[in-house]
N, C-alpha and C positions, 0 to 999 in steps of 0.2 A: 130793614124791614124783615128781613127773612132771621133775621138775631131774635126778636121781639116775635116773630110765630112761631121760631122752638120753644125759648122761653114760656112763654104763655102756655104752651103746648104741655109742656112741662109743671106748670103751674096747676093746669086744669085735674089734671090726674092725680092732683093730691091736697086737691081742695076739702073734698071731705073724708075722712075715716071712722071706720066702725065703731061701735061704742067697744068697753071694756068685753061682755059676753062676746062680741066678734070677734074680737082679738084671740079672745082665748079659744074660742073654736075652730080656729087657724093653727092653732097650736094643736087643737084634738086632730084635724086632719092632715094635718103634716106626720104626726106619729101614724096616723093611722095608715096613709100612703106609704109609707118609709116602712112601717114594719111588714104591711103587705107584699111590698114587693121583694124583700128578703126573705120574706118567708116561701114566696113562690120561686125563689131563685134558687133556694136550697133545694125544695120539690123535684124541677125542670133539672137541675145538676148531678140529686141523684137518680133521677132517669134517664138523661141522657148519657151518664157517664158509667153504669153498673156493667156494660157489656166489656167496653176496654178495661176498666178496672179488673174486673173479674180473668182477664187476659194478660195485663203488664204484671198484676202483684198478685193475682190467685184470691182475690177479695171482693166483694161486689160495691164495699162503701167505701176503699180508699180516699176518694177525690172527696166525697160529703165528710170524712173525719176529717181532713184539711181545709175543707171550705167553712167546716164550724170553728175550725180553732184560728183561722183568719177573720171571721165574725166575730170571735171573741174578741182579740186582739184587736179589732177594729173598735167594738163596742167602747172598749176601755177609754179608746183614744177619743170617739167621740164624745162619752161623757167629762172626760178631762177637758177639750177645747171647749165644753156650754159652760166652764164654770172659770176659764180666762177674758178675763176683760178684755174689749176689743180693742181699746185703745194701746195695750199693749200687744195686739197682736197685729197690731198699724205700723205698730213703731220699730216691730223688727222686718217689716215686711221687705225692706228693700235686702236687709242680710241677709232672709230666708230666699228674696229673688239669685243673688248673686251663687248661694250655695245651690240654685237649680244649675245655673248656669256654668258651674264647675262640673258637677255632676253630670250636666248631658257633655261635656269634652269626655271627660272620664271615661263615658263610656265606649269612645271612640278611638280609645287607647289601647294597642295589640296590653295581652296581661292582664286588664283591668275591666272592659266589657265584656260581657260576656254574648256570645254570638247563638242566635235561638233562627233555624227558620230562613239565616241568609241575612239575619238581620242583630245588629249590635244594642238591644235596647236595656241591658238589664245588667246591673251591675252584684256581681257573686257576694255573697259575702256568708263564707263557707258553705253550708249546702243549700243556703236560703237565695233568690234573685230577686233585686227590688228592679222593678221598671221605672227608670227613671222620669218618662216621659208623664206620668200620670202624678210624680210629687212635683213636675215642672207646670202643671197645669194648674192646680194649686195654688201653688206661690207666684207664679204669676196674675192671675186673677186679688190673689192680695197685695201687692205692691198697684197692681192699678188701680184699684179700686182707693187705695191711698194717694195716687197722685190727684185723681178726679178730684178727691176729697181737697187739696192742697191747693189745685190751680181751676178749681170749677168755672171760675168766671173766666178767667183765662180762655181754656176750652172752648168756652161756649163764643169767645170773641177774635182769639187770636191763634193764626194758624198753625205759627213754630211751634205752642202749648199743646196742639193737637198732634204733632207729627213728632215729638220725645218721644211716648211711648211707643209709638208705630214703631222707632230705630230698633228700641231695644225688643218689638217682637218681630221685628226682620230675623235679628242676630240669632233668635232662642230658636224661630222659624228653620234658617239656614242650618244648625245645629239637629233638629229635629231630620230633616230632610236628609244629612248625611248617616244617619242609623241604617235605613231609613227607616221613617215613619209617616208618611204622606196623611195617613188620614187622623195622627193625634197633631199634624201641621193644621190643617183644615179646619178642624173643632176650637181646638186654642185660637186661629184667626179668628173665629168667627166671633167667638165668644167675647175679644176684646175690642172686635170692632162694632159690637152690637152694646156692648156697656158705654164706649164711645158714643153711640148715637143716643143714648139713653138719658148722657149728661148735657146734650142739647147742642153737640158741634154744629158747624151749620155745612148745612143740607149741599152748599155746592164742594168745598173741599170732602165731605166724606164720600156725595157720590162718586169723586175723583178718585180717593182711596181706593173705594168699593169696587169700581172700574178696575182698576190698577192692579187688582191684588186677583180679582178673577181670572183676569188675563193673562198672570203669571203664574194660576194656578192650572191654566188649561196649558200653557207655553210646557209645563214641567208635566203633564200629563200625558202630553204627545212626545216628549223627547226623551222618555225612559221608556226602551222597548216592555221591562214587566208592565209599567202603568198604562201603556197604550194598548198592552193585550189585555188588559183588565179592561179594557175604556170597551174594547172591540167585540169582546166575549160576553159582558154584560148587555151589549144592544142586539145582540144574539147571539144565546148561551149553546141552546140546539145546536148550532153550525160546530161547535166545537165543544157535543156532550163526553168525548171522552178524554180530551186535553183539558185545555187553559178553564174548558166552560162546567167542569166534570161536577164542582163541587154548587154551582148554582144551579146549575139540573137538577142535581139532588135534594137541594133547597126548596127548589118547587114544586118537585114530587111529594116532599114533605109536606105543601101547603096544600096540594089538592089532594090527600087523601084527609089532608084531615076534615074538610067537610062544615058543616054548621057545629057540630059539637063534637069533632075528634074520635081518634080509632079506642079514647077510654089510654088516662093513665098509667104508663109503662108498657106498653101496647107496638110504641114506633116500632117500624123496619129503619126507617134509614139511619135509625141512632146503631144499627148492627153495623157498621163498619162501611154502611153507606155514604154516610154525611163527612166528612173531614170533619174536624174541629167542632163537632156536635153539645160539645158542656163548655165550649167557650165563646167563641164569635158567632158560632150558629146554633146556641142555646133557641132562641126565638124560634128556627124552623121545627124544631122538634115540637116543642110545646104547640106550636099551629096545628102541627101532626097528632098529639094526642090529647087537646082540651078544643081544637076546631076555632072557629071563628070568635065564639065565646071566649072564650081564653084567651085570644089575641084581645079583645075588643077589654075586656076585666086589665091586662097590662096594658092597654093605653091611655084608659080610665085612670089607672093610678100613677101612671106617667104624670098625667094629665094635672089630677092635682096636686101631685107633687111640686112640679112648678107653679102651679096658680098659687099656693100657699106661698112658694120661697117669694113671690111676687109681689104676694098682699103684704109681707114682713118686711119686704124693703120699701115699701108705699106708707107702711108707717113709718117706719123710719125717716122715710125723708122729708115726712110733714114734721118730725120733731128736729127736722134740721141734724138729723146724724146721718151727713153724707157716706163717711165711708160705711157705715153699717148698710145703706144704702144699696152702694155699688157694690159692695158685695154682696148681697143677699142677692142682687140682680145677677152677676155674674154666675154665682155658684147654679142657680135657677137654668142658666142659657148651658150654660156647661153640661149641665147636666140633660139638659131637655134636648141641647142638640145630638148630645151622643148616642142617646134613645130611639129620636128620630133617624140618625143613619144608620144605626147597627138594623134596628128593622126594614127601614128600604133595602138595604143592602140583602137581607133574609130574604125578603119579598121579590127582589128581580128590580127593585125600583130605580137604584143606586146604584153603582160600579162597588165591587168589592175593597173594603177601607181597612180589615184588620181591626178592627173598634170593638170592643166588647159590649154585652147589652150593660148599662150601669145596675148595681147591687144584687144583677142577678146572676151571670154569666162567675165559669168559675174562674177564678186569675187571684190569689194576696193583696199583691199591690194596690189593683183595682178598684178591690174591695174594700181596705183599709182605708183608703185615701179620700174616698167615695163618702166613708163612717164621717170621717174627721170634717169633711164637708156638712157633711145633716147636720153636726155636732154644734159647727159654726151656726148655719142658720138656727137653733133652736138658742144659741146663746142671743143671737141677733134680736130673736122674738121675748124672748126675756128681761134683755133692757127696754125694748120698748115698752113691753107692762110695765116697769119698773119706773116708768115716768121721765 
């Protein structure tokens, strides 16, 4: 019974689809969110970053010359992925999984990772560092989004087909964790256990899962003294504004000056040497600080449709029966929309501190590129579907 109300459930949501003009107006607003919020990222980056800039290299746009030639280089890759067939980008997906999965050891090899912060996430390769952990998010959302497509009915009926993939995101998980990297562990979970629910497992093993997997994210939360100062600091920062809590005090300082419309455009104080990590994980407080409430509420807007569109493209798709185009368009959507949603609570006080960057805005390469080659996907996604 409970097989046949996923099913169904599943069924219902993709009974009917827009005509041709909707389609393509999903396509207008997908470009139109995606370039918005690049465009506001470069904004907030070189405002929050002109002050250090101007201090490390004696220049006020270093970090914005590097952040447009990583948009370049991003740009390129994503118009390269909209014009590869997906079906081949199905069929390398398990080698592209295996080479994430080389890559996060790698990283954890004296010599070969390179150590930023305490932490091993990024692999040298001469003066350039790729973060492995963000082309591991990636390729794994396209290998599952391929299995889904392989053993759907499986999935939806039998439990060992639900709990493969689970193994292999323990392994990528536990690999993740020893960088560390707690909160690109968290996102990646989430994201392939919410495509999981999306292809209709049934409701009593994933609640299982779901259970299972919280339990051992609070288990590992509490038994690493930095994540349980983080856990402790976040539920009051005050108590410890000049240690562990220093840098979300300053976050929130940030969000209450900035008010209903902001202190005005390159304006912040605490991007002077108040805020830590101001042009990257804490891009968001700034811009609360100098665009106000509006500014916040315009980035969550275009959050917003961001994923409604990558949503609607996989809902077409999945009435024309192109599973994986599907699950993927679903996964890149969560992926994306989850990381948005914590990097902001996190800004906000909401959240414990997670190390996550805002997506397309925040400054980081990796990030960003990775991020491109994702839109890139979806817009090819939306284009076999027009294409019948």
């Amino acid at each position: 019974m409970m097989h046949k109300k996923r099913k169904s459930y599943l069924s219902m949501t993709t009974k009917s689809i827009a005509p041709e003009t909707s389609v393509r107006r999903v396509e207008h607003i997908l470009l139109f969110a995606s370039a918005g919020i690049i465009l506001m990222g470069l904004l907030m980056v070189t405002s929050a970053s002109m002050a250090i800039s101007e201090k490390q290299f004696g220049g006020a746009f270093h970090y914005l010359w590097k952040q447009m030639s990583y948009l370049g280089l991003g740009l390129i890759i994503a118009l390269i992925m909209s014009r590869i067939p997906t079906e081949k980008i199905e069929y390398f997906s398990p080698i592209l999984l295996m080479f994430a999965g080389v890559a996060l050891i790698s990283v954890l090899l004296p010599g070969i990772g390179r150590e930023v912060n305490g932490s091993s996430r990024w692999l040298g390769i001469g003066s350039l560092g790729i973060q492995v952990s963000e082309v591991a998010k990636l390729f794994t959302i396209l290998y599952v989004a391929g299995y889904i497509h392989r053993h759907l009915e499986e999935v939806r009926r039998n439990w060992l087909s639900f709990f493969k993939p689970m193994g292999i995101l323990l392994i990528l998980a536990v690999l993740l964790l020893l960088e560390p990297d707690f909160g690109s562990t968290v996102v990646l979970s989430t994201t392939i256990l919410g495509m999981m629910f999306l292809a209709g497992a049934p409701l009593r093993i994933f609640g299982l899962v779901v259970a299972g997997t919280a339990a051992v994210f609070a288990l590992l939360a509490i038994s690493s003294p930095y994540r349980l100062a983080r856990l402790t600091t976040f539920l009051d920062p005050w108590q410890h504004q000049y240690g562990s809590g220093y840098q979300l005090t300053q976050s929130l300082i940030a969000f209450g000056r900035g008010g209903l419309t902001g202190v005005g455009l390159g304006n912040s104080v605490q991007k002077l040497f108040y805020l830590p990590e101001a042009h990257t994980d804490f891009l968001f407080a700034v811009l609360a600080e100098e665009l106000g409430l509006m500014g916040v509420l315009l980035v969550i807007t275009l959050f917003s449709l961001l994923v409604y569109c990558g949503f609607m493209i996989g809902r077409a798709a999945f009435k024309k029966n192109r599973y994986f185009n599907a699950y993927l368009a679903y996964g890149l959507s969560l992926w994306i929309g989850l990381q948005a949603l914590i990097n902001m609570g996190v800004n906000a006080g909401l959240l414990p501190t997670k190390g996550l960057t805002l997506p397309l805005m925040s400054y980081g390469g990796s990030s960003l590129i990775v991020l491109c080659a994702a839109l890139g996907l979806l817009f090819r996604i939306d284009a076999e579907n027009r294409l019948g």
